[in-house]
Every structure is written in structure tokens, then in C-alpha cells.
C-alpha positions in Angstrom: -47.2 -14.8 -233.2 -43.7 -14.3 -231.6 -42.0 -15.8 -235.1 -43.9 -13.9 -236.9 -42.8 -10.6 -235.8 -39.2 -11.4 -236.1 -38.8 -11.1 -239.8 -40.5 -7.3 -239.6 -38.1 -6.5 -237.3 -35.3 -7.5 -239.1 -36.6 -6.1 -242.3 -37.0 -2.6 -240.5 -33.3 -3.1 -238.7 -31.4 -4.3 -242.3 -33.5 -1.3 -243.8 -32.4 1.1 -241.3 -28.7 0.4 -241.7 -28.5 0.9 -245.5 -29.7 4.1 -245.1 -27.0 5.7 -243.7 -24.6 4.0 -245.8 -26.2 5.9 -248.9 -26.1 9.0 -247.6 -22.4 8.7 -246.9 -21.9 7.2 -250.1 -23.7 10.4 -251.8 -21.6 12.9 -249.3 -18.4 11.5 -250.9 -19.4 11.4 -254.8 -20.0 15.4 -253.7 -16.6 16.0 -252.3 -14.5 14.0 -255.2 -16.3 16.2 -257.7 -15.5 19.2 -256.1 -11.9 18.6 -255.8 -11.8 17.7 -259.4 -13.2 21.1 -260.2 -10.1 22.8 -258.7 -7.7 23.6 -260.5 -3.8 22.9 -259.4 -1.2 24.8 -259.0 0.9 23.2 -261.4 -1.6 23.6 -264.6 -2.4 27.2 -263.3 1.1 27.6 -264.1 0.5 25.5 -267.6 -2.3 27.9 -268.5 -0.2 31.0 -267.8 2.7 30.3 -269.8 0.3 28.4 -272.7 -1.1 31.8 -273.2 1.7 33.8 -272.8 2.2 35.7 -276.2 -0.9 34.4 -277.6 -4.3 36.5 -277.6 -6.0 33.2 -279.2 -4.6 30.9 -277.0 -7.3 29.2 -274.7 -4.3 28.0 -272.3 -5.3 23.9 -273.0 -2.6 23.6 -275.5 0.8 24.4 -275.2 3.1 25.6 -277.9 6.9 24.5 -278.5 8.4 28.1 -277.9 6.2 28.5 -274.6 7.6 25.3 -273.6 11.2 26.4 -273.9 10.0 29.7 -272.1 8.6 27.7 -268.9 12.0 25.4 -268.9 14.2 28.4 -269.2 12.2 30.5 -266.4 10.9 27.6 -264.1 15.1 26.9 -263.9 14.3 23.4 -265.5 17.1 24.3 -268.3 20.3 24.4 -265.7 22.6 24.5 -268.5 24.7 20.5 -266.8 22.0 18.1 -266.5 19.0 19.4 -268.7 19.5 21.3 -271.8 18.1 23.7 -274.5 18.5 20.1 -276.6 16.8 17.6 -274.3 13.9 20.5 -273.7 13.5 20.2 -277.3 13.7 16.2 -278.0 11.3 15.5 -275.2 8.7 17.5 -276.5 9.2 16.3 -280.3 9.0 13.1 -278.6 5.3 14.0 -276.4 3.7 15.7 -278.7 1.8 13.9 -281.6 2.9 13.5 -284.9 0.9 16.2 -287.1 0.4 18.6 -284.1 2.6 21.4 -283.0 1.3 21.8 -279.3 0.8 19.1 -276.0 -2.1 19.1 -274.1 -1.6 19.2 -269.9 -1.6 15.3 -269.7 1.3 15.1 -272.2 2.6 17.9 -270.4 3.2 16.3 -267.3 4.4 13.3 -269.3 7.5 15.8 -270.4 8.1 16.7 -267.1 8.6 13.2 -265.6 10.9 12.4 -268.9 13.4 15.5 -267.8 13.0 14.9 -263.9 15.1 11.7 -264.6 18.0 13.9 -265.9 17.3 17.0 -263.5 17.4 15.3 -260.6 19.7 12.2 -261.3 20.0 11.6 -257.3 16.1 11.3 -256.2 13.8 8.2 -257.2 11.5 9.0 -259.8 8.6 10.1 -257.9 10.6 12.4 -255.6 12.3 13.8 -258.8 8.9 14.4 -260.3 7.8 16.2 -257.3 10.7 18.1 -257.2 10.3 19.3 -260.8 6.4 20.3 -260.2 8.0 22.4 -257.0 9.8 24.6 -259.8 7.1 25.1 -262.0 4.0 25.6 -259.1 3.0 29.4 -258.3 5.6 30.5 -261.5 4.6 32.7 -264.6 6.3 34.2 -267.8 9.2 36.6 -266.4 10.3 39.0 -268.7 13.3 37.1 -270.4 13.7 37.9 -273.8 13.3 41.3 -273.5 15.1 43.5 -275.7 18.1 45.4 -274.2 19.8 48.7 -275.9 23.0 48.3 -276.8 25.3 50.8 -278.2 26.3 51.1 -281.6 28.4 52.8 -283.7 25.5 55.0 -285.3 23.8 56.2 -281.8 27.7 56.8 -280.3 27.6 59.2 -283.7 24.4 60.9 -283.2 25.1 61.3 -279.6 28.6 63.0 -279.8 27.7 66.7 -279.6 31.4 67.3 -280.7 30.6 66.6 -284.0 27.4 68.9 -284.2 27.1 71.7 -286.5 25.5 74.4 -287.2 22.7 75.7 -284.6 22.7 72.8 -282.8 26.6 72.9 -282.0 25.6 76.4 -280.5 23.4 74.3 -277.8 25.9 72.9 -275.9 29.3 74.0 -274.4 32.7 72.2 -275.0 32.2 69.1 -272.4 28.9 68.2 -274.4 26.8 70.1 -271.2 23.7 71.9 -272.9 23.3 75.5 -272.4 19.5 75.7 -272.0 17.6 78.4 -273.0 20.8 80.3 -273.9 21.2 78.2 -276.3 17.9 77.7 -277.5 17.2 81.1 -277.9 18.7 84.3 -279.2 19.1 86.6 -276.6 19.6 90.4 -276.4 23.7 91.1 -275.9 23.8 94.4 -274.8 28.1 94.4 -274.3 28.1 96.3 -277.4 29.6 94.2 -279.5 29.2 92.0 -282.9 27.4 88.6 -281.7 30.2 85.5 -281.7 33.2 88.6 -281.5 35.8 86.8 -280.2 37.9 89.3 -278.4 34.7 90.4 -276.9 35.4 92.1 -273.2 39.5 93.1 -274.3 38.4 96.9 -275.4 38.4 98.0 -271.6 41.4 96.7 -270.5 43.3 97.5 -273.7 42.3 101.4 -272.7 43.2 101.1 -269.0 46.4 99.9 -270.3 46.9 102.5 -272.4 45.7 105.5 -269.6 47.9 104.3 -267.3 51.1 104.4 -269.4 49.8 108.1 -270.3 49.4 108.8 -266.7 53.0 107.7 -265.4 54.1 109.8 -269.1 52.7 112.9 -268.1 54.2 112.3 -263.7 57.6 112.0 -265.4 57.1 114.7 -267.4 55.7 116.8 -264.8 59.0 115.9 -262.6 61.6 116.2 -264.7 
């Protein structure tokens, strides 16, 4: 009887210890899928810029100009060891042959082809996490956006020296506007034409002229 209950109990004990195994097993399928859901930092940044000027984009696919944009803003471009050209011959060289965009894979492929030129002094996989640094938690910046610049044609309209008419009247002779005076025509009640230009003399011409009657008459009066 004793050798026959040996076998059950090693059944039940081999049965027992598979069991947790599974479980564990099953726990860890769970996690990995759940970190594969996430998305990193470095195609967040992909999908930002992939989209970036593009209301049909779906930010899988990037385009050649938005490629240049991320060099150029992520500091990738640094004008010595990575240029404009090699931005552009790396991702004629990635992308496929009768498309015009790379996918986040090739992507990443571009970026460990110019890590060997931007940083010439690291090992590759140092240099390649160095490059994804640059690129992590970035976005389009607003480069390329248009600046005024003066020209001779707005210099022209802008010169109130050369104005005429009514709209010379508005401003004074350093260019200052008058405001409402000289928006408006208002009442002048001097008594004299409007725009006279010896307006304000009449007074002092005639106080002139009484007091060289008044000293006539004193001389007059004492001689």
C-alpha cells in the first residue's frame, strides 16, 4: 500500500509546482504588452514633427522637408560635422525607391547613419543615444518664419515728408502726427484766413506803431 501512494503524491507535488510557474509566465506576457503599448519619447517627437504642416498627415510617415526641419531644430545640422547635404543623402539613401516619406523604423536607421558623423568621439551606441537625447521631449519651433524687412517701397510710404495733400496736413515737420488737429477741421477764431502765414503779426505790428506815436507826441509835447 505504502508504494502505491507515492506516485499520487508526486503527481499532486509535480502538479502543484507548474502551477505557479504559469501564472508567472502569464503575469509577464501582461507587462511586455503593456510596455509595447507606450509610446516613446523619441517617436512622440517623430509624430510631432511628421505632422507638422500637414492636416492629412497621420504622423507614421515622415516627409523629406520635415526631416530637414527636425535636423535643423533638434541641433542635429551643426553646420562642422553634420550638414544640410549629409541630412539630405541619408534620407535619399533610407527611404525606398518610389516613396517620398520613411516610416519610424527607417527613421531611427537615419539617425544612427548621422550619429557616426555627429558624434565622431563616442562608440556607436553612445553616439546613437546621444543623438535620440536631442531629438526626445522636442517639437517644430517656429524657424522659418517670415521676418519684415525693410524695403525701399515701405521706406517711401512711410516717409511723411513726402505726403501731400491732406494727409501732409496730419503730421508736423519731425513726421509726429497731430491727432485730432489734424484729422479734423477745427473752428480758428484768431480772425484770420485759415493757413495765413503771418498769422498773430497784426498785434505787434500796431503796438509797434502806438508806441512810436506815443514818444512822437512826448517830444512834441516837450519841445
Amino acid at each position: 500500500m505504502h508504494h502505491e501512494k507515492v506516485p499520487y503524491l508526486n503527481t499532486t507535488m509535480a502538479e502543484k509546482s507548474v502551477k505557479p510557474a504559469k501564472r508567472l509566465s502569464s503575469e509577464s506576457n501582461s507587462h511586455e504588452g503593456a510596455t509595447a503599448g507606450e509610446i516613446s519619447a523619441l517617436e512622440e517627437a517623430f509624430r510631432k514633427f511628421a505632422v507638422h504642416g500637414d492636416t492629412r498627415a497621420t504622423g507614421k510617415e515622415m516627409h523629406g522637408k520635415n526631416w530637414s526641419k527636425l535636423c535643423k531644430d533638434c541641433n542635429i545640422i551643426d553646420g562642422k560635422n553634420v550638414t544640410t547635404t549629409d541630412v539630405d543623402i541619408v534620407f535619399s539613401k533610407i527611404k525606398g525607391k518610389s516613396v517620398r516619406t520613411i516610416t519610424f523604423e527607417q527613421f531611427k536607421e537615419a539617425l544612427q547613419e548621422l550619429s557616426k558623423k555627429r558624434f565622431k568621439d563616442k562608440s556607436d551606441e553612445e553616439a546613437l543615444q546621444a543623438m535620440y537625447k536631442l531629438i526626445e521631449g522636442k517639437g517644430p519651433g517656429l524657424t522659418g518664419v517670415t521676418k519684415t524687412v525693410a524695403s525701399p517701397t515701405v521706406s517711401r510710404l512711410t516717409d511723411t515728408s513726402k505726403f501731400t495733400g491732406s494727409h501732409k496736413e496730419r503730421f508736423d515737420a519731425s513726421g509726429k502726427g497731430k491727432g485730432r488737429a489734424g484729422r479734423e477741421d477745427l473752428v480758428d477764431n484768431s480772425g484770420y484766413v485759415s493757413g495765413y502765414k503771418h498769422a498773430g503779426t497784426y498785434d505787434h505790428k500796431v503796438q509797434g506803431n502806438n508806441m512810436v506815436l506815443t514818444g512822437w507826441i512826448w517830444m512834441e509835447l516837450l519841445y
